[in-house]
C-alpha positions as a LaTeX table, in Angstrom:
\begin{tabular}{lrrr}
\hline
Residue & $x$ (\AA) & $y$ (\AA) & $z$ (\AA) \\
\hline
Unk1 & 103.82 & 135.95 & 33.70 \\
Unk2 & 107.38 & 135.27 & 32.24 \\
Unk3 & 108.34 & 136.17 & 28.59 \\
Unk4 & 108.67 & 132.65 & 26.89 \\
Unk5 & 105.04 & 131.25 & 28.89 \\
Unk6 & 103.37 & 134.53 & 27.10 \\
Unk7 & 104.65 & 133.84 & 23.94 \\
Unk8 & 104.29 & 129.95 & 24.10 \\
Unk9 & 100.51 & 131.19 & 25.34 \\
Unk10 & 100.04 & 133.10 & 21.78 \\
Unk11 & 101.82 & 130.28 & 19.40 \\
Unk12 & 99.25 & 127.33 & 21.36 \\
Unk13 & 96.38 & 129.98 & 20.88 \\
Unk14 & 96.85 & 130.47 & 17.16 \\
Unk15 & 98.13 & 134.18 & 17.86 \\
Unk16 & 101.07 & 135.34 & 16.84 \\
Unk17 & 103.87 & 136.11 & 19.82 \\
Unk18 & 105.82 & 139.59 & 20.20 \\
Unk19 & 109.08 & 140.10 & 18.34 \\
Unk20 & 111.04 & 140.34 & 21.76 \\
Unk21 & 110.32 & 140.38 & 25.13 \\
Unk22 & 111.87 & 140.28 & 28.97 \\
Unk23 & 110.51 & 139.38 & 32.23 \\
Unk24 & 112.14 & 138.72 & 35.10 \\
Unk25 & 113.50 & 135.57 & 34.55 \\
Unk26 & 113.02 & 135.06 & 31.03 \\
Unk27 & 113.81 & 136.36 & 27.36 \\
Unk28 & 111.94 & 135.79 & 23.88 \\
Unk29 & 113.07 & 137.30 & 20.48 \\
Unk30 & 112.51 & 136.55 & 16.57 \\
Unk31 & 115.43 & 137.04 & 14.13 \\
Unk32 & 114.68 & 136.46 & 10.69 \\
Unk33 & 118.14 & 135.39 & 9.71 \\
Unk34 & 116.67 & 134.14 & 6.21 \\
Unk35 & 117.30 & 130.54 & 4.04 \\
Unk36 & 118.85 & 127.54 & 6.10 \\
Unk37 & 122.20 & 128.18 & 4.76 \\
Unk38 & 121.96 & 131.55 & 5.40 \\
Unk39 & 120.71 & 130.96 & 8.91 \\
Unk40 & 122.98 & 128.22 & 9.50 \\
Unk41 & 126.26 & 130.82 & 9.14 \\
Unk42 & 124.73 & 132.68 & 11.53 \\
Unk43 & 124.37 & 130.15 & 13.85 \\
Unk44 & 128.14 & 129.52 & 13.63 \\
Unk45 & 129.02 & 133.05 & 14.13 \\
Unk46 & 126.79 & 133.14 & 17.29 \\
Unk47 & 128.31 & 129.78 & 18.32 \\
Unk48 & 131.79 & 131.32 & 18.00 \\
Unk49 & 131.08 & 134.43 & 19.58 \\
Unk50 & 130.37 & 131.92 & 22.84 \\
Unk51 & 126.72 & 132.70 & 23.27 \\
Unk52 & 125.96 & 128.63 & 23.14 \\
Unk53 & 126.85 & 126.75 & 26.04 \\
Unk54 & 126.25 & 123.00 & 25.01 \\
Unk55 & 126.15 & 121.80 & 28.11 \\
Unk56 & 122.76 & 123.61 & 28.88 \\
Unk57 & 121.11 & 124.87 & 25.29 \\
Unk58 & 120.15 & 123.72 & 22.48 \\
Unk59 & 119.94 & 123.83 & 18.81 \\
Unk60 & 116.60 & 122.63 & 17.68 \\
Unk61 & 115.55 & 121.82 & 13.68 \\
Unk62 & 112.45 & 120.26 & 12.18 \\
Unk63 & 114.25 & 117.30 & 10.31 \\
Unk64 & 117.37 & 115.15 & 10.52 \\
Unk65 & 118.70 & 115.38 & 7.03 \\
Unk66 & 121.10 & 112.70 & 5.36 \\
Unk67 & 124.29 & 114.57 & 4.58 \\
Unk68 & 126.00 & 117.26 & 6.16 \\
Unk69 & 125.29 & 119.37 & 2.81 \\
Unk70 & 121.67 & 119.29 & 4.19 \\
Unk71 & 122.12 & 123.27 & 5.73 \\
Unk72 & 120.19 & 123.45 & 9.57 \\
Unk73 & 119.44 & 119.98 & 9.49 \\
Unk74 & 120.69 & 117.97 & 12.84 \\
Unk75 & 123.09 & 116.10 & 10.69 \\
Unk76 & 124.09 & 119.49 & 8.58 \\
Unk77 & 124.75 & 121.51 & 11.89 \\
Unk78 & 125.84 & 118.61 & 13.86 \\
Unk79 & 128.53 & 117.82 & 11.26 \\
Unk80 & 129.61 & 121.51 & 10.57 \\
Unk81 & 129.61 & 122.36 & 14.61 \\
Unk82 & 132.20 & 119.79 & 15.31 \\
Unk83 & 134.07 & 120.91 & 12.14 \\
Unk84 & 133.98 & 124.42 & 14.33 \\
Unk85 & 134.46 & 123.86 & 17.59 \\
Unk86 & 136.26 & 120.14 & 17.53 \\
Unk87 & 137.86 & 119.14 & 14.61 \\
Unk88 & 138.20 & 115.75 & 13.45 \\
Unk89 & 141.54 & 114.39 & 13.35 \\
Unk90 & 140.38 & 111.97 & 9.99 \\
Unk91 & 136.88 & 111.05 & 8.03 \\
Unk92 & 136.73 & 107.97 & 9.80 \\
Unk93 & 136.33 & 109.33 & 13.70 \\
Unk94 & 133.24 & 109.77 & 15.02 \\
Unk95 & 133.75 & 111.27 & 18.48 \\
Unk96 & 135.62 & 113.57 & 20.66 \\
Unk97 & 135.96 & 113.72 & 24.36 \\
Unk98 & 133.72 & 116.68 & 24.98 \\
Unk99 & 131.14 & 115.83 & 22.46 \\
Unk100 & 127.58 & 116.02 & 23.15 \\
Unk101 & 125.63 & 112.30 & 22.69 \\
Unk102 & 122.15 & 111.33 & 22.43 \\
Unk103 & 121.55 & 108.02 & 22.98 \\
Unk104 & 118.99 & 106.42 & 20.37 \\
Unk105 & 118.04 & 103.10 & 22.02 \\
Unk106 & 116.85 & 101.79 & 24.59 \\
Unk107 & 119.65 & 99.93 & 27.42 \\
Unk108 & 117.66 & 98.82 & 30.25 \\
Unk109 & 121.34 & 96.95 & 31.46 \\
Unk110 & 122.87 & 101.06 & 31.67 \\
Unk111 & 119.99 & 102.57 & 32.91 \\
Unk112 & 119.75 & 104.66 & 29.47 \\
Unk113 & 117.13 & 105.37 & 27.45 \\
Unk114 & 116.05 & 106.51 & 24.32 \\
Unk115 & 116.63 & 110.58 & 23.77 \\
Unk116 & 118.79 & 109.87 & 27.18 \\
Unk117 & 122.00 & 113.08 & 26.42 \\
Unk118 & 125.33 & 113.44 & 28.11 \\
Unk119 & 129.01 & 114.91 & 26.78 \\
Unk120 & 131.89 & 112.30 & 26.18 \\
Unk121 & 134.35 & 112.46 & 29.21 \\
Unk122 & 136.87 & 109.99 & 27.43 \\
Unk123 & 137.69 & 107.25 & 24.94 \\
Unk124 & 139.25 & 103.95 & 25.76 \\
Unk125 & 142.12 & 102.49 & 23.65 \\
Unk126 & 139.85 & 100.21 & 22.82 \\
Unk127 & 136.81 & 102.73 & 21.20 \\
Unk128 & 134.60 & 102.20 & 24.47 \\
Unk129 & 132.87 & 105.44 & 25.65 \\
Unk130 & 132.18 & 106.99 & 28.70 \\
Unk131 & 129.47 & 109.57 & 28.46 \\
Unk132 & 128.51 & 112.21 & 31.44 \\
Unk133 & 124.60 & 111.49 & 31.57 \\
Unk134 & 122.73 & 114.39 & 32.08 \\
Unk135 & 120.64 & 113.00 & 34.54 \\
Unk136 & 122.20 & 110.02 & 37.08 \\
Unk137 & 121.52 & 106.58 & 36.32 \\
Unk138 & 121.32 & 103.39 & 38.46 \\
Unk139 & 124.40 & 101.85 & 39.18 \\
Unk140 & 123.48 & 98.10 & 39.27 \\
Unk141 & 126.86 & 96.64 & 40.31 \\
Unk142 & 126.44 & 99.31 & 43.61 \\
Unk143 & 122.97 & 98.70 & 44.10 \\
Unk144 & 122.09 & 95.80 & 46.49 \\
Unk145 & 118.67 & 96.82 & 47.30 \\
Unk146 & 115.95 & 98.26 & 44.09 \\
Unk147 & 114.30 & 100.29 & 46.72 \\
Unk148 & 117.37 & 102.09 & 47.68 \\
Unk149 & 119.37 & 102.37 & 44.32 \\
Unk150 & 122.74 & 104.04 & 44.06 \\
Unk151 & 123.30 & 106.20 & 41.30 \\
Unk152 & 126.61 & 107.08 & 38.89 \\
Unk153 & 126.56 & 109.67 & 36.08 \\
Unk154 & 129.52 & 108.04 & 33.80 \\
Unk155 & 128.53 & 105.17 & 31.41 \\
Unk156 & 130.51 & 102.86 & 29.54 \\
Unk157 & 128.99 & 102.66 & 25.65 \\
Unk158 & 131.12 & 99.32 & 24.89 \\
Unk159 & 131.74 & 98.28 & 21.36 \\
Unk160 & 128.01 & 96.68 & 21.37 \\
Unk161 & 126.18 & 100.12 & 22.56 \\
Unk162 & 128.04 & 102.80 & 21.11 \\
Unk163 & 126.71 & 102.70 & 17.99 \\
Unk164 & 123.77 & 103.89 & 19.28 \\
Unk165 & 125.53 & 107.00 & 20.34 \\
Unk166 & 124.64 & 110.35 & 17.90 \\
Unk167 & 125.82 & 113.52 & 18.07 \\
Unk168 & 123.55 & 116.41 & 19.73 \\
Unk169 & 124.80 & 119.93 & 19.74 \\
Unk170 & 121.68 & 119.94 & 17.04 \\
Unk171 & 118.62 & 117.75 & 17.77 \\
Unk172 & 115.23 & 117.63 & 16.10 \\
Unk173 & 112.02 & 118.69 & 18.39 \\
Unk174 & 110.53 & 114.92 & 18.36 \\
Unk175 & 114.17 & 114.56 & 20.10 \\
Unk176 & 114.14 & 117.05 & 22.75 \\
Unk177 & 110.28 & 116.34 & 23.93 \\
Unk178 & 110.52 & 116.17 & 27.85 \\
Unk179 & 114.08 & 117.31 & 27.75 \\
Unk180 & 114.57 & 121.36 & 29.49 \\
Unk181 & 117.13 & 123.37 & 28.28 \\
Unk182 & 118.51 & 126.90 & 29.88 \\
Unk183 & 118.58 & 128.43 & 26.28 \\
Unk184 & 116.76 & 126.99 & 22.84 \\
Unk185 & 117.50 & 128.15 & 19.40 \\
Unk186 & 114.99 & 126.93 & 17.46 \\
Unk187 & 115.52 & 126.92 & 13.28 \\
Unk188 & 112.12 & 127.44 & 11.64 \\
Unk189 & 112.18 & 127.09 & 7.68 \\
Unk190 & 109.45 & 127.29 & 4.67 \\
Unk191 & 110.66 & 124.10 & 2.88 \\
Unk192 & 109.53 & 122.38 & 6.71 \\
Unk193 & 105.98 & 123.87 & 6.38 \\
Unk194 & 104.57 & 121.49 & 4.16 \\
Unk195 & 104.35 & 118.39 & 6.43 \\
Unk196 & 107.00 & 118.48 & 9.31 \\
Unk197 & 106.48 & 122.36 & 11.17 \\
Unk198 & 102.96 & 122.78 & 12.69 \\
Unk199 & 101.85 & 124.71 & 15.33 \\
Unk200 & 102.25 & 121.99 & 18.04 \\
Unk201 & 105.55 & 121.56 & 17.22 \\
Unk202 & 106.61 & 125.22 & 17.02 \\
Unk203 & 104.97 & 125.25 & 20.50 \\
Unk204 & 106.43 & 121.97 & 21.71 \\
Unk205 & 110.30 & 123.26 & 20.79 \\
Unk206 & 109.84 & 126.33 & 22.39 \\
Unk207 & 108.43 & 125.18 & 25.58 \\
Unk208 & 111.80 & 123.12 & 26.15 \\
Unk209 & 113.57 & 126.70 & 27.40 \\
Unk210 & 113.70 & 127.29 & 30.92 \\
Unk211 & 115.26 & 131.04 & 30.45 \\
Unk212 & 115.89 & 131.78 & 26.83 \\
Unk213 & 114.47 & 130.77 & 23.39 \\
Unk214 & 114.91 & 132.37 & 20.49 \\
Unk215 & 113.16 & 131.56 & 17.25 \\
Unk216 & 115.38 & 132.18 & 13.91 \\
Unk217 & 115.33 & 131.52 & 10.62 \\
Unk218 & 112.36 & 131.94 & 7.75 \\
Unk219 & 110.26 & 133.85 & 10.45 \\
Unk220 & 107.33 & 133.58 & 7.15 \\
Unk221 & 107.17 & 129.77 & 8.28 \\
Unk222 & 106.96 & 130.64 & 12.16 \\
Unk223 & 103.71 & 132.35 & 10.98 \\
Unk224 & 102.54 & 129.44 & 8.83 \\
Unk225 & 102.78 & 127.04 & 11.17 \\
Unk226 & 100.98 & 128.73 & 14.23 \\
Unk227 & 97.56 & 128.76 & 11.39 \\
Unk228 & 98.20 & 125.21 & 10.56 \\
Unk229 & 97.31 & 123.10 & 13.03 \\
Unk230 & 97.20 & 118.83 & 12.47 \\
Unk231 & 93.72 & 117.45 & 11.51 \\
Unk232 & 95.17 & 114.41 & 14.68 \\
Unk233 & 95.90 & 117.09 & 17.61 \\
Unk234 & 92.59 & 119.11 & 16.40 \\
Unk235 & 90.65 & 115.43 & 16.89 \\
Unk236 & 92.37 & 115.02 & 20.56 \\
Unk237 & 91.78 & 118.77 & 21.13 \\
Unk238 & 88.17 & 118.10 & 20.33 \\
Unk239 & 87.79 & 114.74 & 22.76 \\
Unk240 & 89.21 & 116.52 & 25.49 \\
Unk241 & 87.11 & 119.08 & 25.26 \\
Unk242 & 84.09 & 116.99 & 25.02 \\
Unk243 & 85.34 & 115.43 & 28.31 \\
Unk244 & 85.30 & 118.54 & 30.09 \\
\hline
\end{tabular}
């Protein structure tokens, strides 16, 4: 079996996973890289020393946050990624072309959907934006039969959708659930223990890697969360079982 299934195997079993391990097609480690402002220099320097490649990993966090002050938060790592890598020209712009976008509401009209991701290919003079989906969406004004649709991968966000666009280099893990990602770095801190990290969400973000994950961090919490386990998914657990 391959490295991240084994240790996704111990984290949904209560046990704890190995420090690092390889397989053939796969690669787990555990770096305790301490507080989340500690850990969230780190993540820069890893970020500038290219080994995060937006367009296929991830940064995942237990909580949004409200200002960028908020250290390995999605709004704290969003905010000081693009103050790394793309640079805001004044306070008041939101975007780049080359960004990556989540999309945070549902546009049955687009063909996008909630927790739908893409990159910005460009800006119009007028502040629309066309986003690179991730995954192709229907093209209604092609599509003459529903049975047979014809698909596009830009989108225009006009001036009455893009404000549901968010930035993503950084999501949470309620974000990312049924999204895959070649890499996942996934942030794990103490101050998340108390009522946001658990162990099915510890094993939820980790299962989103298709080659890497690493787990970073307050590695104390890791180990927290895979003994607590939520009184709700213990109740299903227990149903299911019962069903068997």
């Amino acid at each position: 079996t391959e490295a991240v299934f084994r240790a996704a195997t111990a984290i949904r079993s209560g046990e704890r996973p190995p420090m690092n391990a390889r397989s053939e097609n796969e690669r787990w480690s555990m770096v305790n890289t301490g507080n989340p402002e500690r850990t969230q220099r780190q993540i820069l320097e890893w970020i500038e020393g290219g080994a995060i490649a937006f367009s296929q990993d991830i940064i995942l966090v237990a909580r949004n946050g409200k200002a960028p002050a908020d250290h390995c938060t999605v709004a704290g790592l969003n905010a000081a990624i693009v103050d790394l890598i793309s640079p805001r020209l004044d306070s008041d712009q939101r975007f780049n072309v080359g960004d990556r976008v989540i999309n945070t509401k549902n546009i049955p009209d687009l063909d996008v959907w909630n927790g739908s991701t893409g990159s910005i290919h460009a800006i119009d003079i007028d502040g629309g934006i066309w986003v690179k989906s991730d995954t192709p969406v229907i093209d209604h004004s092609r599509t003459k039969d529903e049975r047979y649709p014809v698909y596009k991968d830009l989108v225009l966000f006009a001036k009455d959708t893009r404000k549901h666009l968010q930035l993503a280099y950084a999501l949470t893990v309620h974000k990312a659930q049924g999204s895959q990602y070649r890499n996942v770095l996934m942030a794990c801190f103490d101050r998340d223990t108390f009522r946001l990290l658990d162990r099915s969400l510890l094993y939820t973000g980790v299962t989103r890697t298709r080659e890497a994950c690493c787990v970073c961090g307050q590695l104390s919490s890791a180990w927290v969360a895979i003994d607590k386990v939520n009184h709700k998914n213990t109740i299903i657990q227990q149903i299911a079982s019962a069903a068997a």
